[in-house]
PLY file of the C-alpha trace (Angstrom):
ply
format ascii 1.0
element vertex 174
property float x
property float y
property float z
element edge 173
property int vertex1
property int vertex2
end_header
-90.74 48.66 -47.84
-90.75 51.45 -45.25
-92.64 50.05 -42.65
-90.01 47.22 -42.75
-87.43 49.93 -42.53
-89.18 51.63 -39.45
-89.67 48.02 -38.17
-85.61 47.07 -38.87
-84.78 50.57 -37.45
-86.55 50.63 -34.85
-85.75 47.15 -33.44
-82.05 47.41 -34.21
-81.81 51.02 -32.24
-83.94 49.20 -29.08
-81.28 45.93 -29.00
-78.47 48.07 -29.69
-79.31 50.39 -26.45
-80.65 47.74 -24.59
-77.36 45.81 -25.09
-74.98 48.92 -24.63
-77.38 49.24 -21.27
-76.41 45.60 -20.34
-72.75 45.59 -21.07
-72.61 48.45 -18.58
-74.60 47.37 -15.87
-72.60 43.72 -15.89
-69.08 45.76 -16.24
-69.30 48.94 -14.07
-69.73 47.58 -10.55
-66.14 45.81 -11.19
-64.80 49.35 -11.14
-66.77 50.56 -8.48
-68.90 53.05 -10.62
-72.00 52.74 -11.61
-73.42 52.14 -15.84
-74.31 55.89 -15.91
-70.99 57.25 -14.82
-68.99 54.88 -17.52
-69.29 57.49 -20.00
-68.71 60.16 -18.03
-65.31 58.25 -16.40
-64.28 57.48 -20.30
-64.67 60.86 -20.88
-62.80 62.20 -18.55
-59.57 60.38 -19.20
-59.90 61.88 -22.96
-60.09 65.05 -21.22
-57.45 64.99 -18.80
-57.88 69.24 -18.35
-61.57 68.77 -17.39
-64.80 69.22 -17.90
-68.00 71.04 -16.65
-71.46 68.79 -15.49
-72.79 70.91 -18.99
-70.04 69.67 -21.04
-70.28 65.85 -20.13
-74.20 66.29 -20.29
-74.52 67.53 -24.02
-71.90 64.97 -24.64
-73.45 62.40 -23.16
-76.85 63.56 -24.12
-78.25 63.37 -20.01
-79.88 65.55 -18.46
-77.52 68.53 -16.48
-78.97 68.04 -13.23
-78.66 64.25 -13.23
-74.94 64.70 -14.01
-75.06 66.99 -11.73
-76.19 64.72 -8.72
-73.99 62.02 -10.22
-70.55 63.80 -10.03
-71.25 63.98 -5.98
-71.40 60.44 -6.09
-68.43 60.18 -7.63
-66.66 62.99 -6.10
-67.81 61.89 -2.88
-66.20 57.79 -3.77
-62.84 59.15 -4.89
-63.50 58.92 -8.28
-63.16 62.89 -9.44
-62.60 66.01 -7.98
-64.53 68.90 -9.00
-63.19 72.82 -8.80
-64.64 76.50 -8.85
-68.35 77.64 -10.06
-69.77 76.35 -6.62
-70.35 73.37 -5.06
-73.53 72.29 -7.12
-72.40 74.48 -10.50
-72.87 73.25 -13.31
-69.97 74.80 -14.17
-67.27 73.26 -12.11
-64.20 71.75 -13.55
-64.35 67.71 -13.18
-61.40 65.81 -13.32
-60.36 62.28 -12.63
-58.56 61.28 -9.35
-55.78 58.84 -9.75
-58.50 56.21 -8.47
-60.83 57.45 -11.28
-57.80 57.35 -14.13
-57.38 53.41 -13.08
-61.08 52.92 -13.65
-61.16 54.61 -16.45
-58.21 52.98 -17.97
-60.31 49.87 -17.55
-63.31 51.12 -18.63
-61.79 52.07 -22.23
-59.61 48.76 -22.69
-63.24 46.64 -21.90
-65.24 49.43 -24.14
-62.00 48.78 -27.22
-62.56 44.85 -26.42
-66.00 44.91 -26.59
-65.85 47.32 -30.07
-63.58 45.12 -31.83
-65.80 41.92 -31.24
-69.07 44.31 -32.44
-66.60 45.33 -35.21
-66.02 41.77 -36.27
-67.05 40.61 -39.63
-67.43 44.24 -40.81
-65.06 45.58 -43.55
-63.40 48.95 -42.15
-64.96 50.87 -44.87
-68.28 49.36 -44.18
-67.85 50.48 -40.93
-66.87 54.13 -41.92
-70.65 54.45 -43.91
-72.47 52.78 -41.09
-70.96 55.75 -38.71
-71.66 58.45 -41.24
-74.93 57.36 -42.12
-75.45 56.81 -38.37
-74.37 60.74 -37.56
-76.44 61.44 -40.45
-79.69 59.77 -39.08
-78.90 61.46 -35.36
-78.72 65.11 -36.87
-81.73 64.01 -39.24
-83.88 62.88 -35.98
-82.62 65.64 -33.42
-83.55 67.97 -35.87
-87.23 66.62 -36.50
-87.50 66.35 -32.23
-86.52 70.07 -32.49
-89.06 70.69 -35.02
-92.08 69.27 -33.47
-90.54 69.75 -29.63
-93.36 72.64 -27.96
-94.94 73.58 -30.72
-98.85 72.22 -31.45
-98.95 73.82 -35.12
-95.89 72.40 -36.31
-96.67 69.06 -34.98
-100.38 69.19 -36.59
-98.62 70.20 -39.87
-96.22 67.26 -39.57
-98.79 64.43 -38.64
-101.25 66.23 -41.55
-98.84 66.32 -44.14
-97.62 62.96 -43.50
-101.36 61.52 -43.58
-101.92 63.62 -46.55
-98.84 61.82 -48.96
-99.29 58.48 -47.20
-103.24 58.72 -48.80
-102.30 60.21 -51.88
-99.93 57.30 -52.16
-102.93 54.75 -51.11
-105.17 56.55 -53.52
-102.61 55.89 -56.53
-101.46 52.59 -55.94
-105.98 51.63 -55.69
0 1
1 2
2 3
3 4
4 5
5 6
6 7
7 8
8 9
9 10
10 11
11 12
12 13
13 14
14 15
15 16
16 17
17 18
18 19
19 20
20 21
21 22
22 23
23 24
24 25
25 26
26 27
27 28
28 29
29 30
30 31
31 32
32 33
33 34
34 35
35 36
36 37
37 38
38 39
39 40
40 41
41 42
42 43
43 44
44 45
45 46
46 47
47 48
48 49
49 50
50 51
51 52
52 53
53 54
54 55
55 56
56 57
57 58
58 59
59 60
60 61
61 62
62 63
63 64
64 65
65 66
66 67
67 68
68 69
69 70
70 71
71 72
72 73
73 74
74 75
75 76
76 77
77 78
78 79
79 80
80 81
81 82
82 83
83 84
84 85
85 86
86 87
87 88
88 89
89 90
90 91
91 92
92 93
93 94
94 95
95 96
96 97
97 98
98 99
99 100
100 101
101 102
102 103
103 104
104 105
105 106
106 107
107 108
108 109
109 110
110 111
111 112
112 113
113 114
114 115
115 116
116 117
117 118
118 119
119 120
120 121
121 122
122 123
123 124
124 125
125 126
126 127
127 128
128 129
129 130
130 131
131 132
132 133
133 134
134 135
135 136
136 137
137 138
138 139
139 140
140 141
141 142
142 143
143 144
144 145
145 146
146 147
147 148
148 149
149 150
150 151
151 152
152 153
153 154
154 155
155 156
156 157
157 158
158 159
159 160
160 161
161 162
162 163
163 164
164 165
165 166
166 167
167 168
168 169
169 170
170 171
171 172
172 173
């Protein structure tokens, strides 16, 4: 049963980011951004005081100097305008240009419309579990990358006590 869970998991987490990947590289071109900056763009209109290249990368999970280089390209196309803590600081407030709000506007009424057809045929409150569960599983998984991230004895401790139950398990079911 859990090897068809890793298999179901596993799969289902691959489609689901290969088709959030898709929807973004067919839709952000028709606002003149590219699918890395969509995010970013969304998040700024949420934000409408700002945010630092560190802020929208821990949101957005992306590395800070990649956001970093991205802003200038959107800085640079009129898309957000970026204030104090140097010109490449990663602490410079970033804030949406009146050309960025109207692509950003767009960005979140495409992102509701394609939500509410991924929503279909889900119950709200089914919905409401999947999203806990689904926060759940992130801090459950970040925390294990954490755990294992640099360290050779904690990772041989992992795999070895992992090997040892799945045997014991073997042993008992033989």
């Amino acid at each position: 049963m859990k090897a068809e869970r890793f298999e179901q998991f596993t799969l289902g987490i691959d489609l689901l980011q290969k088709s959030v990947k898709q929807l973004k590289s067919y839709y952000a071109p028709h606002f003149g951004v590219k699918g890395v900056h969509t995010f970013w763009v969304y998040l700024l209109l949420s934000n409408p005081e700002g945010m630092t290249a560190a802020e929208l990368a821990a949101r957005s999970m992306i590395d800070r100097s990649l956001v970093s280089r991205e802003i200038e390209e959107l800085e640079k196309n009129g898309f957000v305008s970026a204030e104090g803590g140097g010109r490449r600081g990663y602490n410079r407030r970033i804030t949406l240009t009146e050309k960025g709000r109207d692509a950003a506007q767009k960005i979140a009424a495409v992102a509701n419309r394609v939500q509410e057809n991924a929503d279909r045929g889900i119950a709200p409150d089914e919905l409401e579990i999947f999203y806990r569960t689904m926060e759940k599983l992130c801090e459950n998984f970040t925390a294990i990358s954490a755990m294992l991230a640099g360290n050779e004895e904690t990772q041989r401790a992992f795999y070895a006590d992992t090997t040892i139950k799945e045997t014991k398990n073997e042993q008992q079911k033989a």
